[in-house]
C-alpha positions, 0 to 999 in steps of 0.5 A, spaced: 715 559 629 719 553 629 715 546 631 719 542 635 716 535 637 710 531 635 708 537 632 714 537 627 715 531 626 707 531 623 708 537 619 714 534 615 710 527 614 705 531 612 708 536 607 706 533 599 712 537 594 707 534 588 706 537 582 702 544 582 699 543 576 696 536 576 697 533 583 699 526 583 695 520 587 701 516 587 706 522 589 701 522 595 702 515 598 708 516 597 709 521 601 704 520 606 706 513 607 712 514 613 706 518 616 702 512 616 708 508 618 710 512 623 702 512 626 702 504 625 709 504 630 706 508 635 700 504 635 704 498 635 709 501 641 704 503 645 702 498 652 697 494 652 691 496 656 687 490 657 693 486 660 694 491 665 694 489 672 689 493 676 688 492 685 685 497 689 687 498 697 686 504 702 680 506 707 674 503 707 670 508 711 670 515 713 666 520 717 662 526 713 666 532 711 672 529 712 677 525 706 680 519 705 684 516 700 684 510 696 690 506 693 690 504 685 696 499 683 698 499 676 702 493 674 704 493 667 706 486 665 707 486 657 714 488 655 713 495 653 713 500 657 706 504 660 705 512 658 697 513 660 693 518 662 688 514 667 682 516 669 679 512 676 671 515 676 667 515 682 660 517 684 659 524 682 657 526 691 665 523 692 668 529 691 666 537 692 663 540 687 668 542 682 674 538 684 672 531 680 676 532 674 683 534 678 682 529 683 680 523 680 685 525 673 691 521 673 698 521 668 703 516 670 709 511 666 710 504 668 716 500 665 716 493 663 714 489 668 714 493 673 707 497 677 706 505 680 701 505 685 696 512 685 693 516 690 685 518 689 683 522 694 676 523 696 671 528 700 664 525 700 658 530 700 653 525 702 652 519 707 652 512 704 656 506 700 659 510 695 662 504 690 668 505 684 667 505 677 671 504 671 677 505 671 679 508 664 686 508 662 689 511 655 696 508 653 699 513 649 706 510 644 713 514 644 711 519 639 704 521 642 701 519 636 695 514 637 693 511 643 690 505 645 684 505 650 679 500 655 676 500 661 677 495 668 672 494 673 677 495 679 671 494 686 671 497 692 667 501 697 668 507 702 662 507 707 661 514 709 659 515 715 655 520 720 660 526 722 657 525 729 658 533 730 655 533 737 661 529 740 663 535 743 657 536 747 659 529 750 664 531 755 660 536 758 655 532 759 659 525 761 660 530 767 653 531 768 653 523 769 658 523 774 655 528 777 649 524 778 653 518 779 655 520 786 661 520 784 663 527 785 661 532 792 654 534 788 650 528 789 642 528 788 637 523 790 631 521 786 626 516 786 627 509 784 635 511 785 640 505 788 643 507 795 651 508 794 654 510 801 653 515 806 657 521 809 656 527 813 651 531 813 653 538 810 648 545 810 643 545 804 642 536 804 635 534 804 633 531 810 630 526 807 637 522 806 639 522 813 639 515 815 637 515 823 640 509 823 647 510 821 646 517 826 645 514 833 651 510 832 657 515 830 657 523 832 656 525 827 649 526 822 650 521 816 646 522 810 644 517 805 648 518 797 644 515 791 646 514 784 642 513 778 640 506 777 643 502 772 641 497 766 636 500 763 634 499 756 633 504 751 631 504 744 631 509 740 627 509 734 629 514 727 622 515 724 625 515 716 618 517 713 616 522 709 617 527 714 624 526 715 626 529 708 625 536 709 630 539 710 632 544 715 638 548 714 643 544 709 640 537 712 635 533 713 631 533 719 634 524 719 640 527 719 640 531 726 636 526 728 641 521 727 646 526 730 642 527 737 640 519 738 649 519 736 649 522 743 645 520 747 646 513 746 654 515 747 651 517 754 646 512 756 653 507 754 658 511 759 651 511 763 651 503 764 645 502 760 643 497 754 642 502 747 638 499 741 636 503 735 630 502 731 629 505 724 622 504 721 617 507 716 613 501 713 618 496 715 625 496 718 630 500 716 635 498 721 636 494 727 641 495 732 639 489 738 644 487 744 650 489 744 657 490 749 657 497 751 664 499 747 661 495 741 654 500 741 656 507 738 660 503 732 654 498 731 649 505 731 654 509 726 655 503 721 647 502 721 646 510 720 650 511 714 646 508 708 639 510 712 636 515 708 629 519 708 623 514 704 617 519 700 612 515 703 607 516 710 610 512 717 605 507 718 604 508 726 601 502 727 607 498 725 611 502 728 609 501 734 608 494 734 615 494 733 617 497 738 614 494 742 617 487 740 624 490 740 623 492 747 618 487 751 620 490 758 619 496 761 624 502 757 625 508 755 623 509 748 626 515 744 622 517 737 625 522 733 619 525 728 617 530 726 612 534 730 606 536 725 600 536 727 597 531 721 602 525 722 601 525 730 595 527 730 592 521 725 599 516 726 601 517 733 596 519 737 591 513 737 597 508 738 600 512 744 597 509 750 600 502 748 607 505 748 605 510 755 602 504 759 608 500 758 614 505 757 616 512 758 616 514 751 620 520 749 619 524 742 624 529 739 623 533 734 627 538 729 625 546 730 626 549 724 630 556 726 627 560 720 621 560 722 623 563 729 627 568 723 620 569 720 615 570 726 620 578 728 619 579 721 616 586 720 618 593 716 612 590 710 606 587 708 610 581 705 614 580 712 607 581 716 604 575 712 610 570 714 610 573 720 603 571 721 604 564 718 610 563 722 607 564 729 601 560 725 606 554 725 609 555 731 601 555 735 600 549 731 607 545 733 606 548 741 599 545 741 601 539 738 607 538 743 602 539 749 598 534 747 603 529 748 604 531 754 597 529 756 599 522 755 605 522 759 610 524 754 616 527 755 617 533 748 624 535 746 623 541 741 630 545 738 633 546 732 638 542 729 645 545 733 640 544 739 637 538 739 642 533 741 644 537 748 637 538 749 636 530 749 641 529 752 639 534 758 632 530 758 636 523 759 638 526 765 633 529 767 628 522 767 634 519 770 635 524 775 628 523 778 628 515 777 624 514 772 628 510 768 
């Protein structure tokens, strides 16, 4: 079979017609020397490495599950030109599983003083910053024999961010407020609510709204609209103990938690309301205080995206303590936990009324569906025993919620897909009936 290339050129300097006999060490220098030649000039040929030029530009956020592509500029400046094969490493949690080496392998070729631009593509599986590594490059000579090989610390940071996938809930929720808001034919009346305009009596109308006043002096019954009262503050508070890490699903509990409190605060925004986040497990993990209605949801997302679960009990104390630093005057305080009966029961119940007596406190809380899955379970002894347990866990988690109830709190239970209507259901609610 016939060689061609590289190969037959090492094939030709590596063939030795020595002597059969009696091998001669000076005949295989000899011959062996326009090998060595040859290496020594493909060495010699091959760019430097060190003296490359190497920027980064590109995004610097993205949302989870999405991707996002960062630029690397090669600029070779010696007077030789660059064949490489260029590696730019990231974070194993960059890229899905199994697509490291094609998306981050590069081979690329930059004449003298010239520069190529490469494009990394990237497709974070994890919330977080995630920083670039080395970028490694092996320059390679025109024969392909030798290489020459380093390393730069190129910097840059893509932040990724909560996907946020309950923004499909917002419209029909939006509606719901305007609903509230008087500003479609529905308009509700609760207490507490600020008085908007007046209009005809229709069939079906509470005869309390109907302002006698207005009536004696038109021919016709006028009834009083309301809207929900506005400039409301509400602070909500992402327990990020220990508890926090189970995972339900293929997430953390933090994850939906973040998720709904994502919603909410896009809702109670439109709603006209001041929204701030808290996220506490021994101390402050983020603080999100005070600011502009269209500045709140990027704020939030922002201070999300590097919070992670931390293996250590909530201090409910110091949590409290907080919350009632963060919020001096009358709120509604959203605290997303878990709603197992240790920690409420030891943490948060015996600090409960210092928050009750002052705010209107609302806890939500992560279900796990498997154990829903787990309770109709039946045919086996095996699927007897769990279902047993499951219906054990769900007594427990019922009992836990009723009493929080005692204490005036407002309980959100659901699954992770459910929870961040369901929130935002009970927002309305509380609204609706004036207690905000």
């Amino acid at each position: 079979m016939a060689l061609t290339g590289r190969a037959a050129l090492v094939a030709a300097l590596g063939t030795l017609p020595v002597g059969i006999w009696e091998p001669s060490w000076a005949g295989i220098l000899a011959v062996n020397a326009p090998l060595a030649l040859a290496c020594a000039c493909d060495f010699a040929l091959a760019a430097p490495v060190r003296r490359l030029g190497l920027t980064r530009s590109g995004d610097t956020s993205v949302r989870l599950g999405e991707t996002v592509d960062v630029t690397l500029t090669v600029t070779n400046p010696s007077g030789r030109p660059l064949r490489a094969r260029l590696r730019d490493a990231w974070p194993p949690s960059s890229w899905e599983p199994g697509t490291e080496v094609a998306a981050s392998r590069h081979r690329l070729t930059v004449p003298p003083g010239e520069r190529r631009r490469l494009t990394t593509r990237l497709h974070p599986t994890r919330r977080g910053d995630r920083q670039a590594d080395r970028v490694t490059i092996r320059s390679y000579g025109p024969l392909g024999l030798f290489s020459r090989q380093g390393s730069h610390k190129v910097p840059w940071t893509v932040r990724v961010l909560p996907p946020f996938t309950s923004r499909k809930h917002l419209p029909s929720k939006l509606a719901r407020l305007r609903e509230l808001d008087g500003r479609t034919s529905v308009l509700t009346r609760g207490e507490g609510t600020e008085f908007d305009s007046l209009r005809e009596y229709v069939p079906g109308d509470d005869t309390r709204s109907i302002d006698w006043r207005a009536t004696a002096r038109q021919t016709t019954v006028a009834v009083r609209t309301w809207r929900p009262e506005r400039d409301r503050h509400i602070l909500l508070v992402l327990d990020t103990g220990r508890t926090s890490a189970g995972r339900v699903g293929d997430a953390p509990r933090l994850d939906s938690s973040m998720d709904a409190a994502l919603l909410l605060a896009a809702l109670a925004s439109r709603a006209g309301d001041r929204v701030d986040l808290l996220a506490y497990d021994r101390r402050v993990r983020a603080l999100v205080q005070g600011r502009q209605a269209r500045d709140v949801l990027p704020s939030l997302v922002n201070a999300m995206a590097t919070l992670e679960p931390e293996l250590i009990e909530t201090d409910a104390r110091g949590l409290t303590a907080t919350a009632l630093r963060t919020a001096p005057r009358r709120s509604l305080i959203v605290l997303l936990t878990s709603l197992d009966a240790a920690p409420i029961e030891e943490g948060l119940l015996p600090v409960l009324p210092r928050l009750t007596q002052r705010h209107t406190v609302l806890v939500a809380s992560v279900a796990d569906p498997h154990i829903a899955h787990m309770a109709t379970g039946r045919g086996n002894t095996e699927a007897v025993y769990e279902a047993a347990a499951a219906a054990q866990a769900q007594t427990d988690r019922h009992r836990t919620a009723e009493q929080l109830r005692r204490h005036g709190v407002t309980v959100v239970d659901a699954t992770p897909n459910d929870l961040a209507p369901a929130l935002a259901d009970a927002y309305l609610a509380l609204k609706a009936a004036g207690r905000l």
